[in-house]
C-alpha positions in Angstrom: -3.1 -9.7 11.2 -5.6 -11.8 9.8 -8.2 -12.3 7.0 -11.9 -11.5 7.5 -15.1 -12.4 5.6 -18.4 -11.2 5.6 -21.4 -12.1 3.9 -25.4 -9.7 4.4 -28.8 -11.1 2.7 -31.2 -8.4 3.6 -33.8 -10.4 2.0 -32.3 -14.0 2.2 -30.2 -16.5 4.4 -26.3 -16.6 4.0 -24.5 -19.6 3.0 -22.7 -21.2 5.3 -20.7 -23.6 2.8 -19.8 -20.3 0.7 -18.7 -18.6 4.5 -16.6 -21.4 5.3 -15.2 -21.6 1.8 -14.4 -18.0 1.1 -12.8 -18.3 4.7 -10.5 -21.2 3.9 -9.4 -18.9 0.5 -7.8 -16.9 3.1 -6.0 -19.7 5.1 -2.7 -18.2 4.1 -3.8 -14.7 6.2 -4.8 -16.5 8.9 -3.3 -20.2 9.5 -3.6 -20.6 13.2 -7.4 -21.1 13.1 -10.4 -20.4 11.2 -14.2 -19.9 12.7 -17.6 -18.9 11.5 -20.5 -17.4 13.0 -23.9 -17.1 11.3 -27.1 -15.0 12.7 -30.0 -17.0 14.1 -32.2 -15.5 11.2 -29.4 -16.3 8.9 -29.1 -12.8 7.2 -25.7 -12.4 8.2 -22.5 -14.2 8.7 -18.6 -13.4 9.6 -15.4 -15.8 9.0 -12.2 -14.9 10.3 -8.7 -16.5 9.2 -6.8 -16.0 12.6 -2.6 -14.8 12.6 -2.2 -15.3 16.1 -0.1 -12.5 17.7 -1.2 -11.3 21.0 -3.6 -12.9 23.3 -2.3 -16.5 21.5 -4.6 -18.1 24.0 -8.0 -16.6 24.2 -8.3 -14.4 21.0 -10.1 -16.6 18.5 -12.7 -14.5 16.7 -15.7 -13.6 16.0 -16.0 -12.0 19.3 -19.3 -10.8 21.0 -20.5 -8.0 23.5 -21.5 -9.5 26.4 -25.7 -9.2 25.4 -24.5 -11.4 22.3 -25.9 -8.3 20.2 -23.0 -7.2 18.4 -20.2 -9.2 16.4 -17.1 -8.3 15.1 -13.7 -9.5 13.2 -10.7 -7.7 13.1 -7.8 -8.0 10.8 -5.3 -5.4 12.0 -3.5 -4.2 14.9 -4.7 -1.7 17.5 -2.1 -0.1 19.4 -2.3 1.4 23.1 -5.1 -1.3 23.5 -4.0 -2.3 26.9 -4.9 1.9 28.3 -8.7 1.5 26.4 -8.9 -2.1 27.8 -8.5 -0.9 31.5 -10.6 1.8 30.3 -13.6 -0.2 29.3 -13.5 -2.3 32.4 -13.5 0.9 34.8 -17.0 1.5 32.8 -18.1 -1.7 33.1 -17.6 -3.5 30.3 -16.5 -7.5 30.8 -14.2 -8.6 28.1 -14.1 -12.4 26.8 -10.3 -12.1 26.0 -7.2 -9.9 26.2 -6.8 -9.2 22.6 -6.6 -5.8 21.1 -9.5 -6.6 18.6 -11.9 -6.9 21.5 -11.4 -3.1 22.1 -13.0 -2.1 19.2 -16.3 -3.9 19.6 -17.0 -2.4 22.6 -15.8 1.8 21.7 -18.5 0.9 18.7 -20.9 -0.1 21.9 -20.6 2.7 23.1 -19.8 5.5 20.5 -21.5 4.1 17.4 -19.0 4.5 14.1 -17.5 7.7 15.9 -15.3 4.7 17.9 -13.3 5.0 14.7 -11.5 8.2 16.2 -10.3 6.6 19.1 -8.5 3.8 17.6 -5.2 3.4 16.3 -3.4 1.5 14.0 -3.5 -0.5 10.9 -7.2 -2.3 10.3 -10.0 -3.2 8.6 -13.3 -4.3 10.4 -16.5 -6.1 9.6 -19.2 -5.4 12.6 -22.8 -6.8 12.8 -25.0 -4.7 14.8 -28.1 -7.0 15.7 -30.1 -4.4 17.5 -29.8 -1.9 14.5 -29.8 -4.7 11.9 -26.6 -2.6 10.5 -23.3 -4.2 9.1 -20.7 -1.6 9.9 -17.6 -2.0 7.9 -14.4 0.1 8.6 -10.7 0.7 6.8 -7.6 2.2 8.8 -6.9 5.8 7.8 -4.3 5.1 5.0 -5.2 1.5 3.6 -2.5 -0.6 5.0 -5.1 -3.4 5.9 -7.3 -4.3 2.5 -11.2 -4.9 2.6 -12.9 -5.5 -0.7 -16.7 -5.9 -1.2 -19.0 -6.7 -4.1 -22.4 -7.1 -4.8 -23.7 -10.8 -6.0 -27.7 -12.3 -6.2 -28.9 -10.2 -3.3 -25.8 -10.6 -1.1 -23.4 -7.9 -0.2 -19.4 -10.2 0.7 -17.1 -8.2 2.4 -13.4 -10.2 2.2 -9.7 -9.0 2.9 -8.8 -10.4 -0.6 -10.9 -10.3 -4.0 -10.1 -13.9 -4.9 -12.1 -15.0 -1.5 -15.1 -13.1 -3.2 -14.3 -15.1 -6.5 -14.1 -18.2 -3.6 -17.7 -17.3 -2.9 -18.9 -17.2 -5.9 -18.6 -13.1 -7.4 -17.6 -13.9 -11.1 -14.4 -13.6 -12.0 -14.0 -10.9 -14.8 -12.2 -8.0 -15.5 -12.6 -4.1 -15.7 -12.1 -3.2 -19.2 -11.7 0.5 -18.0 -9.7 -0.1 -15.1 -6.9 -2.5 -17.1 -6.9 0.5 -19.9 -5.8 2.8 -17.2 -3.1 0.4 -16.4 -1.2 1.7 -12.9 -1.8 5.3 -14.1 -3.3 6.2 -10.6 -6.1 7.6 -12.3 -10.1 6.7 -12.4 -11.8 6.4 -9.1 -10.0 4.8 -6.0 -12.8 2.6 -5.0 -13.0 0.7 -8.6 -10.4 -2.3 -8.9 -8.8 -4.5 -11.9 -12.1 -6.5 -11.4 -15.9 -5.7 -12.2 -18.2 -5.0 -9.7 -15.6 -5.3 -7.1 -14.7 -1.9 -5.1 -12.8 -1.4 -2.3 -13.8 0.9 0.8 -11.5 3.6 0.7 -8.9 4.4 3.4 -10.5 6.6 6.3 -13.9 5.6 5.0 -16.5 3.3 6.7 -19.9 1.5 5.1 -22.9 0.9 6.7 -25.1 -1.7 4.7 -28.7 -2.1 5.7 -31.9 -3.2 4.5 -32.5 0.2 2.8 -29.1 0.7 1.3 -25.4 0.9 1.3 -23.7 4.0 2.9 -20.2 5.3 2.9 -18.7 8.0 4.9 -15.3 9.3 5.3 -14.1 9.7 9.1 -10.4 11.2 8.3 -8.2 13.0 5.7 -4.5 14.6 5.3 -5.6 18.3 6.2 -2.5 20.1 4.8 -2.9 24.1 5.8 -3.1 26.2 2.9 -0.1 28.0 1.8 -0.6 31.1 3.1 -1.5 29.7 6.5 1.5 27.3 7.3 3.5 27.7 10.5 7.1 28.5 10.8 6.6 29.0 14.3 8.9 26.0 15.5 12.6 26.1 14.3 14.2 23.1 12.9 15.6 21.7 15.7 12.4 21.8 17.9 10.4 20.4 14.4 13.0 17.4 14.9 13.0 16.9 18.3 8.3 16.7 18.4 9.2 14.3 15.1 11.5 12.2 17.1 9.5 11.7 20.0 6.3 10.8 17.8 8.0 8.2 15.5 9.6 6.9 18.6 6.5 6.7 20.2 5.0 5.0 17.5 7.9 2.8 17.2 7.7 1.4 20.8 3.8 0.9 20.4 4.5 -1.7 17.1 6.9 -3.4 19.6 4.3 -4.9 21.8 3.6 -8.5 20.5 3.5 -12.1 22.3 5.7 -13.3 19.4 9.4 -12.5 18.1 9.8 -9.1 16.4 12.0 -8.3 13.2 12.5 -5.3 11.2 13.3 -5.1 7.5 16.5 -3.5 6.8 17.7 -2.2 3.1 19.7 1.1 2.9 17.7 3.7 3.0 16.9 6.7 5.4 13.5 5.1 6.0 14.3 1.5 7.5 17.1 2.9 9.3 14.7 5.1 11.2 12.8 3.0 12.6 15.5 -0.4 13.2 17.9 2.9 14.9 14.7 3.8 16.9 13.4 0.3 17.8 16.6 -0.2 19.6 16.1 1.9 21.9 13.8 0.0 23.7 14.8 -3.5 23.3 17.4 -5.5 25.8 17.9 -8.4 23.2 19.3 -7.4 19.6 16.2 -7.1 17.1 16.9 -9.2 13.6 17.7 -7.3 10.1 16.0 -8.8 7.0 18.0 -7.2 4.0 17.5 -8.6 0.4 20.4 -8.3 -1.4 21.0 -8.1 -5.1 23.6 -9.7 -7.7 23.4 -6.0 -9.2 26.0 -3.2 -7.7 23.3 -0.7 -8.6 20.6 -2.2 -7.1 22.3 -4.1 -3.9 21.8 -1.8 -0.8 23.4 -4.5 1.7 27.0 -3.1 2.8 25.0 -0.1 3.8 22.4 -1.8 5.5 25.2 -4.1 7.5 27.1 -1.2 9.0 23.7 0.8 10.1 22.7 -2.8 11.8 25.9 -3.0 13.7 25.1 0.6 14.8 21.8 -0.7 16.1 23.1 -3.5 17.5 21.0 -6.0 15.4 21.5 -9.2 14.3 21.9 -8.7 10.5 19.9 -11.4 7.9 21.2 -11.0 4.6 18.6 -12.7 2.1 19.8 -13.2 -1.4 18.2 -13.0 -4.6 18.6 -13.5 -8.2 16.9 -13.0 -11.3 15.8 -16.7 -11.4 14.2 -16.3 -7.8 12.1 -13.3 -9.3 11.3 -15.4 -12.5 10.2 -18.7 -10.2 7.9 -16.8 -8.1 6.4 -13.6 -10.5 3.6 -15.9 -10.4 2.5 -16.5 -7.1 3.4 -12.8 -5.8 1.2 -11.4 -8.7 -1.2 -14.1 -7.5 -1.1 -12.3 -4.3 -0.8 -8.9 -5.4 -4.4 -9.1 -7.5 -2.9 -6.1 -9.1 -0.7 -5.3 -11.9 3.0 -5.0 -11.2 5.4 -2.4 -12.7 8.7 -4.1 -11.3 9.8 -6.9 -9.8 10.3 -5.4 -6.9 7.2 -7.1 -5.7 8.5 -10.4 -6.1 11.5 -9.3 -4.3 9.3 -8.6 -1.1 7.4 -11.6 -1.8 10.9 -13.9 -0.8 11.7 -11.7 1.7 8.4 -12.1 3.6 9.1 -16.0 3.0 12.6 -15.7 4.7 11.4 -14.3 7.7 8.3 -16.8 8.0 11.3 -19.5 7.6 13.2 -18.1 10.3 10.1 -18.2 12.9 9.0 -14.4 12.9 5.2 -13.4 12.5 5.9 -9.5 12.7 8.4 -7.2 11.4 8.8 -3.1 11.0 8.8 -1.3 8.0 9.4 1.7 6.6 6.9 2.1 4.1 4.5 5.6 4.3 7.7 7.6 4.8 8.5 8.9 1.3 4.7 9.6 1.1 4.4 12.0 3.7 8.2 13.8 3.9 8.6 14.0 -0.1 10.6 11.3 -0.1 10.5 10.8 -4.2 12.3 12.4 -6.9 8.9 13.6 -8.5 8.1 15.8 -5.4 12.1 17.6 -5.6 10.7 18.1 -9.5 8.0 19.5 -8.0 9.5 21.8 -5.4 11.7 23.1 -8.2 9.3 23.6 -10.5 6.4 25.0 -8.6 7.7 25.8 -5.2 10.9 27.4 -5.4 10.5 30.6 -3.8 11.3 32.4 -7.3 14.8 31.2 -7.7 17.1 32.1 -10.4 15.5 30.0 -13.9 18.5 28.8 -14.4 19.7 27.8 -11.1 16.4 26.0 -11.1 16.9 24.3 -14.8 20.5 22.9 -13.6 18.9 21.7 -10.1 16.2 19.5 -12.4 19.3 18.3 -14.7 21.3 17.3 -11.5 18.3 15.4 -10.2 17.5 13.8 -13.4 21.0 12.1 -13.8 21.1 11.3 -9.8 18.2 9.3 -11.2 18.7 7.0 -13.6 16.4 4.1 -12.3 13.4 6.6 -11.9 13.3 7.7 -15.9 10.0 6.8 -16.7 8.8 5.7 -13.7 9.2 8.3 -11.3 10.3 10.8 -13.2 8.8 12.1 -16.5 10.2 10.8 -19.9 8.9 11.4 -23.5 5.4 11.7 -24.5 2.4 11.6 -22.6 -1.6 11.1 -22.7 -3.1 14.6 -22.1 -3.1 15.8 -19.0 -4.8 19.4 -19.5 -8.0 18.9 -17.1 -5.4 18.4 -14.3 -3.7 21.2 -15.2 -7.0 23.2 -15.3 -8.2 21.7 -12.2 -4.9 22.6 -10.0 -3.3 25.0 -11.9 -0.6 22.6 -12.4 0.3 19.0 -13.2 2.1 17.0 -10.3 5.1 15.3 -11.8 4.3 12.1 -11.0 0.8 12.4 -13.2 3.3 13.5 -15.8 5.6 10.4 -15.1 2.4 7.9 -15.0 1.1 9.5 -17.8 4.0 9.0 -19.9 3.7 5.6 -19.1 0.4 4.8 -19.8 1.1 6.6 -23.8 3.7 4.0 -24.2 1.5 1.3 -23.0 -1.0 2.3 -24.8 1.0 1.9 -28.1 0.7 -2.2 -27.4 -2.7 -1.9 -26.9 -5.0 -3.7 -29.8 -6.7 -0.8 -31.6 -10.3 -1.3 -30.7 -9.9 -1.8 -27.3 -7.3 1.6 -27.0 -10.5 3.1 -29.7 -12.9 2.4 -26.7 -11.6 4.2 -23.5 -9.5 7.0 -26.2 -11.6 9.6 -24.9 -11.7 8.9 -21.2 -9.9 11.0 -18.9 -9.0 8.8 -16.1 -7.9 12.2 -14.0 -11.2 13.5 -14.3 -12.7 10.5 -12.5 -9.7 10.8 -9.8 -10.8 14.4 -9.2 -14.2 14.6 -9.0 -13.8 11.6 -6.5 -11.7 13.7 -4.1 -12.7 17.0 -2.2 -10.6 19.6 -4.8 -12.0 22.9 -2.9 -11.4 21.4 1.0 -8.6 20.0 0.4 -6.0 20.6 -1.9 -7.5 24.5 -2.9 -4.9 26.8 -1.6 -2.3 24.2 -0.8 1.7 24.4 -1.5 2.0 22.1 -4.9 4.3 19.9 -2.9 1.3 19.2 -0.7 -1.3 18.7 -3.6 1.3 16.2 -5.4 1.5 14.3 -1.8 -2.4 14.4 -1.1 -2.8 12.8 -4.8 0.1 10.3 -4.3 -1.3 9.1 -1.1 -4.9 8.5 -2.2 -3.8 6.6 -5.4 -0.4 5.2 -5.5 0.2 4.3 -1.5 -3.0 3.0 -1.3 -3.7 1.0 -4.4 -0.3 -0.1 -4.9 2.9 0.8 -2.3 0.8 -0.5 0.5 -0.3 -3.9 -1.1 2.9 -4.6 -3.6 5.3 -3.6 -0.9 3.2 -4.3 1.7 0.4 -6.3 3.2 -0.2 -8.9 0.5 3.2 -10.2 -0.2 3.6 -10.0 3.4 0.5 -11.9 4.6 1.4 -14.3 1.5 3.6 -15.9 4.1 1.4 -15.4 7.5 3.5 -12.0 8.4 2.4 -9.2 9.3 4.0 -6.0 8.3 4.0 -3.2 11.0 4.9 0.9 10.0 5.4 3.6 12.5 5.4 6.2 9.4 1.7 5.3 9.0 1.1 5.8 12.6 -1.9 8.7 12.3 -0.4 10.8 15.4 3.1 11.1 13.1 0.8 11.6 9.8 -1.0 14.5 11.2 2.7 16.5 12.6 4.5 16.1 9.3 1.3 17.5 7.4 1.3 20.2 9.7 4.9 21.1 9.0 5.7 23.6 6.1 7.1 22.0 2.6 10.3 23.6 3.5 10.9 21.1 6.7 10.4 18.2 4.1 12.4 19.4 1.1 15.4 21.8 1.4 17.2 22.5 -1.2 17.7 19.3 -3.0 18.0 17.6 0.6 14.6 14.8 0.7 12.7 14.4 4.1 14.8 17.2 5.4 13.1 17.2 9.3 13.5 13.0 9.7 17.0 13.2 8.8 17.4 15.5 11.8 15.5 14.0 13.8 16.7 10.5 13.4 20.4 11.5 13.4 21.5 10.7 16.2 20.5 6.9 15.2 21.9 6.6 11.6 25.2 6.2 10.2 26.6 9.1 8.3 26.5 7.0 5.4 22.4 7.0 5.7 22.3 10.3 7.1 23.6 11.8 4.2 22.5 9.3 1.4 19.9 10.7 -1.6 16.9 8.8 -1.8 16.7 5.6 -3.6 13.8 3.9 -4.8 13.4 0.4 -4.3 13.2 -1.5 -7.2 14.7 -4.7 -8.6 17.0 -5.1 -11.3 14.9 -5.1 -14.7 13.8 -8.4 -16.5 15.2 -6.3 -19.6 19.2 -5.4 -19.2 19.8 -9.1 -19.0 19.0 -11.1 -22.3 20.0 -14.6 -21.0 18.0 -14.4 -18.0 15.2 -16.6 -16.2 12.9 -13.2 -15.8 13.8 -11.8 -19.3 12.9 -15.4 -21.0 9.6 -15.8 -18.8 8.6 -12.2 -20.3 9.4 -12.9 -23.8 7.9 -16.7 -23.7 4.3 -15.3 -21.9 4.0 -11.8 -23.8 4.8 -14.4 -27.3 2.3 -16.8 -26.0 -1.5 -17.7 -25.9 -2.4 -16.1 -22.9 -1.4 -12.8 -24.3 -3.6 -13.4 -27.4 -6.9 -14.7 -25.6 -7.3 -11.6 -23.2 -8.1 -9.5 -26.6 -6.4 -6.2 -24.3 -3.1 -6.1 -26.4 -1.9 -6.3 -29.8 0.5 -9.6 -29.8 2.4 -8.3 -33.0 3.1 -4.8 -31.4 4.5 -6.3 -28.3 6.6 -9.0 -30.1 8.1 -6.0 -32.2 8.7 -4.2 -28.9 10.6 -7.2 -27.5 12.3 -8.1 -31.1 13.7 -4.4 -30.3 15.3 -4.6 -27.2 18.8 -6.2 -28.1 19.3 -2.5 -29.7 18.4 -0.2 -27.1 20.5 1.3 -24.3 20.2 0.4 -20.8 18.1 3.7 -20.1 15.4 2.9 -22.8 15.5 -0.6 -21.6 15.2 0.3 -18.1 11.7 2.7 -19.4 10.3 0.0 -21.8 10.7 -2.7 -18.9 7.8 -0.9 -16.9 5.2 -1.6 -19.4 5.8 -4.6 -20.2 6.2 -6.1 -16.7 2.6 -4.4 -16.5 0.8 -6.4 -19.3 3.0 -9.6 -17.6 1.0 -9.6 -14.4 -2.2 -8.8 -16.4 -1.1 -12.0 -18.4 -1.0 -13.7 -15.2 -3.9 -12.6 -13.0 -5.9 -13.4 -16.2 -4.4 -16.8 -16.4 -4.5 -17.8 -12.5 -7.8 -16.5 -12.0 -9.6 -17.3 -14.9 -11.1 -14.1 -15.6 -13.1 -13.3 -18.8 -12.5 -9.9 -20.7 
């Protein structure tokens, strides 16, 4: 894993100062090396920040074919590189290293942006093509590697990070549409938090020329429609082609010329893949479990006795509420998003701790809960929408039971009080996936802190709108089991734009690791969408088929454990505490007031209120107000004007 830059003047010469400085930005992406290369005719120019993990000797990039026509920097993983390698040498290719990023450059050689199929992995990639004066620019199929580009003075900058492109000189200012919606998952999925900066969508790819910019999609979930779904494999022989394909994918994210770790907490997930890994290791592989000082929230005697069934050496990293207060901060520094929990913050140490103990790489199990139904919101939705006309009432005491095995989700992940309206999705799907409901809900409430005019101006805007008319409604969700809508929405907005860099790559690469998941491996994507909603939810059972599969790997304890998400305890159920006071002195302060988003007063009522609510309405106001405390931050560390 690294961090890549690109800069393309059509009609002018590149910079190499602002290269080489919004390079450096990313020094914490890449700290074993940094290099440059420019164009002779100066148009165009790649930097690369370099996380060395395999080839540690000879894979410094940029890398070029052997005519010295085409360029390329990788950050990313390809896996199977070492079959495509032997490949491209049997048709004559000579490769200047033995990295996997090499592999790319040349399947683009030779298959144009259709290379893209034949790849594998997480990535994004910046290519110069001198012989079609094209800059090809590509994104992994679900967005677990970041690429952000913006338009400045005649230069289009490409960078794995927006503040590198504030490094290089895009100004620094916010989208006053974008910090309305808050982290509603609505509006278009290429806009950001910051104006005129977009990101190129997962399964997407640019081409930027002197005529134009250009962006294509090269994959998508393809969920059968409802009438067309197969039940032709039983459950056990669904299990078993699951179990080989995540074990497959498993074994691939092994491969690496430094130490490998896994994180560990207590969920089905994690287990997986650490019970998995195993397999194919002969030394024991190291567990990295945060642990809480909350019973509720603290995962770790679970996560102990499934590493002692693996056989893994267990790493217990504490935290405390002061540890989230000291480095909110710097995580939503690294985020460049706004932050619903702390649960961020949490990853953010834990990616420190394993940089402290000498590992670059570690497994997750992110991606999972986003393709089996792993949420509450999608067992609402099953009830709700998919349940196979079941008794009403049966159904209304199944939602009861799964709202009070669900505290921490009120609000969050599960609906709770009023919402914004949400009739043109309803219209649009003949439905409303709970989790719109849930972030909808959220957004009212936030909205309530919002200084008038500014809630006046985007009052008529509706965010879902844009979401849908981004997305291919007719080809792709038409005709689909709701379950399968709600996970095809979930994926392109929430996984993307906030599981995947929150809990994932940037608070990872914070601290030079890179973050691995077999879940998000495509092969495994494209067998669970072609399973029936019934192998993913049964009954009130979550990710049905990878329990089976996975069984004969987990604990009983795991095996039979309801989902949990992973959160952090809230700033607001303790009064006293370092998180709690850092929200009540920043939301009081002058930062608050100068960003002209928020009314100071209504928020300062809000917290004058806490000491008399309940833990559950603490536990729902907490969301919104960690929310406008990152947007207090990112306006504060990055200087951004309104």
């Amino acid at each position: 894993m690294c961090g890549i830059v690109g800069m393309y003047s059509p009609r002018g010469r590149v910079s190499r100062e602002t290269l080489s400085r919004a390079t450096e930005r990313l020094y914490h992406r890449g700290p074993d090396g940094r290099h440059l290369w420019i164009a002779d005719h100066g148009r165009v120019g790649l930097g690369h920040a370099r996380l060395s993990i395999i080839d540690l000797a000879t894979g410094d990039q940029p890398i070029a074919s052997e005519d010295e026509r085409l360029h390329i920097v990788v950050n990313g993983e390809f896996y199977d590189y070492e079959r495509i390698q032997r490949e491209l040498e049997s048709l004559g290719h000579r490769l200047r290293t033995r990295s996997d990023s090499e592999i790319a450059l040349h399947l683009y050689e030779d298959f144009g942006a259709a290379c893209l199929a034949r790849l594998r992995g997480e990535f994004a990639m910046l290519l110069w093509d001198e012989g079609n004066q094209v800059l090809f620019a590509a994104r992994d199929r679900f967005g677990i590697k970041p690429l952000f580009y913006a338009e400045h003075q005649g230069t289009l900058f490409f960078a794995s990070e927006v503040k590198s492109l504030f490094a290089a000189g895009v100004p620094a200012r916010w989208n006053r549409e974008a910090i309305a919606r808050g982290a509603s998952g609505s509006g278009h999925p290429a806009q950001t938090l910051y104006e005129g900066v977009s990101q190129l969508l997962p399964g997407h790819y640019l081409l930027a020329t002197a005529a134009g910019t250009y962006v294509h999609r090269y994959w998508d979930f393809d969920y059968a429609r409802a009438a067309d779904e197969s039940h032709s494999h039983s459950d056990a022989e669904n299990a078993e082609r699951l179990r080989e394909a995540l074990e497959e994918a498993v074994r691939l994210r092994l491969r690496a010329d430094v130490p490998v770790g896994c994180y560990l907490s207590g969920g089905l997930d994690s287990c997986s893949v650490i019970g998995l890994a195993s397999r194919h290791l002969s030394t024991p592989i190291r567990a990295f479990t945060l642990t809480f000082d909350q019973p509720d929230y603290d995962e770790s005697a679970i996560a102990e006795e499934m590493s002692a069934k693996a056989g893994a050496e267990y790493y217990p990293v504490p935290i405390r509420q002061d540890d989230l207060a000291d480095h909110f901060s710097d995580a939503t520094f690294h985020a460049e998003t706004l932050c619903f929990n702390a649960h961020g913050v949490a990853k953010f140490v834990l990616s420190r701790a394993v940089r402290d103990a000498g590992y670059k790489v570690v497994l997750t199990g992110e991606g999972s809960d986003e393709i089996f139904g792993g949420y509450p919101h999608f067992r609402r939705d099953m009830l709700l929408y998919d349940n196979g006309g079941q008794d009403p009432q049966t159904v209304k005491e199944l939602l009861a039971q799964l709202e009070r095995s669900n505290p921490v989700s009120r609000g969050l992940l599960l609906p709770d009080g009023e919402t914004i309206s949400t009739a043109g999705v309803q219209r649009a799907l003949g439905f409303t996936p709970s989790w719109i409901e849930a972030a909808s809900g959220a957004l009212f409430k936030m909205r309530g802190m919002q200084a008038s005019a500014f809630a006046a101006e985007f009052s008529g805007r509706d965010g879902y709108r844009a979401l849908l008319d981004s997305l291919d409604v007719p080809g792709r969700l038409a005709g689909r089991a709701p379950v399968h809508q709600s996970l095809y929405l979930w994926s392109k907005t929430i996984l993307a734009g906030y599981i995947l860099v929150v809990l994932g790559d940037r608070m990872e690469m914070a601290h030079s690791v890179e973050g691995r998941v077999p879940f998000l491996d495509h092969h495994v994507v494209e067998l669970v969408v072609s399973l029936p909603v019934s192998s993913k939810i049964r009954g009130m059972t979550e990710k049905f088929v990878l329990r089976e599969a996975a069984r004969p790997v987990l604990t009983d304890t795991v095996y039979k454990r309801q989902k949990h998400p992973f959160l952090s305890p809230p700033a607001t159920l303790d009064d006293k505490g370092k998180l709690n006071q850092l929200m009540q002195d920043t939301l009081r302060g002058p930062v608050l007031k100068s960003m002209g988003f928020f009314d100071p007063a209504k928020v300062a009522r809000l917290l004058d209120d806490l000491p008399r609510m309940d833990a559950g309405a603490r536990t729902v106001v907490d969301q919104g107000l960690m929310l406008i405390l990152s947007a207090c931050v990112l306006h504060e560390r990055f200087g951004l004007a309104a």
